[in-house]
N, C-alpha and C positions, 0 to 999 in steps of 0.2 A: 179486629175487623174481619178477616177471613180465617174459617173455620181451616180442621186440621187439615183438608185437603186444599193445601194451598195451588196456585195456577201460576205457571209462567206465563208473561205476554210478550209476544214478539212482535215488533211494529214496524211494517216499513214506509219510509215516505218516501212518495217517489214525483213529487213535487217540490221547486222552492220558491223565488220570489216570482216565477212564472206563473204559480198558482197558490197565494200566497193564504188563503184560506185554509187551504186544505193540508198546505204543508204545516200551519200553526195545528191543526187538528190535530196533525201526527204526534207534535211535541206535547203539544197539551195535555194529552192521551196518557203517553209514554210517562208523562213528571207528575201527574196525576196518582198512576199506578204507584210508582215509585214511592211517592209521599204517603201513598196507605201499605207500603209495605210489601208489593208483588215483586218477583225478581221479572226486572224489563229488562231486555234486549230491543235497543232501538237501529231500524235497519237506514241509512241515505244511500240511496239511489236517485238518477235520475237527476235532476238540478239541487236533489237537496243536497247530494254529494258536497256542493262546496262548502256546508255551515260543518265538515270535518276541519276545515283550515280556520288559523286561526282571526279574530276579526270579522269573520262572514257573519257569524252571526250579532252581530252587534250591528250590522249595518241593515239588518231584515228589519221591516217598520209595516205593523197592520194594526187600526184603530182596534182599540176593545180589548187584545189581545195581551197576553202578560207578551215579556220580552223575549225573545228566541232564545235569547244568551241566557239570559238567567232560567229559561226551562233547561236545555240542553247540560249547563251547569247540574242542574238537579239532577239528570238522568247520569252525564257522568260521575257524578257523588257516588250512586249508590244502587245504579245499572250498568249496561255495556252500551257501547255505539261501536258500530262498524259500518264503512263506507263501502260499498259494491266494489268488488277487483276488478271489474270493466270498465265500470261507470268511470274509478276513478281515474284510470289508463286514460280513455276518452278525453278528462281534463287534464292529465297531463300532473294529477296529484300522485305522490309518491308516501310511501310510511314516512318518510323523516319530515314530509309537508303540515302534518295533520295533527292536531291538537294533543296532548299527553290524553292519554285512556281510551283514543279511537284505535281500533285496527281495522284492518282491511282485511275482508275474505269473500270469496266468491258463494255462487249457488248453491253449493252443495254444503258448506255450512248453515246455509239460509235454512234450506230446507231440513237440515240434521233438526235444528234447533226450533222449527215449523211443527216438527211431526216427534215430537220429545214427549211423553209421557206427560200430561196435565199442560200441555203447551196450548195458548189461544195465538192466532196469530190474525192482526189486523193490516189491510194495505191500504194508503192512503192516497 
């Protein structure tokens, strides 16, 4: 599907059941990529922070939409996810709180991996 000059994507969602469109956009996107084979970095920020714990996403519900859990599944199969080191401070989420294959790191990995030779990065 993609030629020898393949792309990183990096996605952050910085939405979640608050704005419940736009946060499925962000996974769609990210499990999308993934299933054709780009190496994704998916970023939760902001309320999507909580679908790093586990159970949150199984409890996100938008008609039309595949299932949060089973996207986020995909992206952790065979991308990254990391949770904002603020955001997660702010709720109070900890590394030992957060699903096996999420880590937490702040901005400045955001942006290392933002500005990464063949890197796209999308905010949602």
């Amino acid at each position: 599907m993609l030629g020898p000059m393949a792309r990183n994507l990096v996605v952050k969602a910085t939405a979640g059941a608050d704005a419940p469109e736009r946060c499925a956009q962000a996974f769609t996107v990210a499990a999308t990529a993934v299933a054709a084979g780009v190496d994704v970095s998916l970023w939760l920020t902001g309320e999507s922070t909580w679908f790093a714990l586990p159970g949150r996403a199984q409890e996100f519900e938008l008609p039309h939409s595949a299932p949060l859990a089973e996207l986020l599944h995909v992206i952790l199969t065979s991308g990254r996810v990391t949770a904002c080191t603020q955001c997660a401070a702010r709720r109070d989420i900890g590394p030992d709180d957060v699903l096996p294959g999420v880590r937490i790191a702040g901005a400045a990995a955001f942006v290392e991996e933002a500005l990464a030779d063949g890197a796209q990065a999308l905010v949602y």
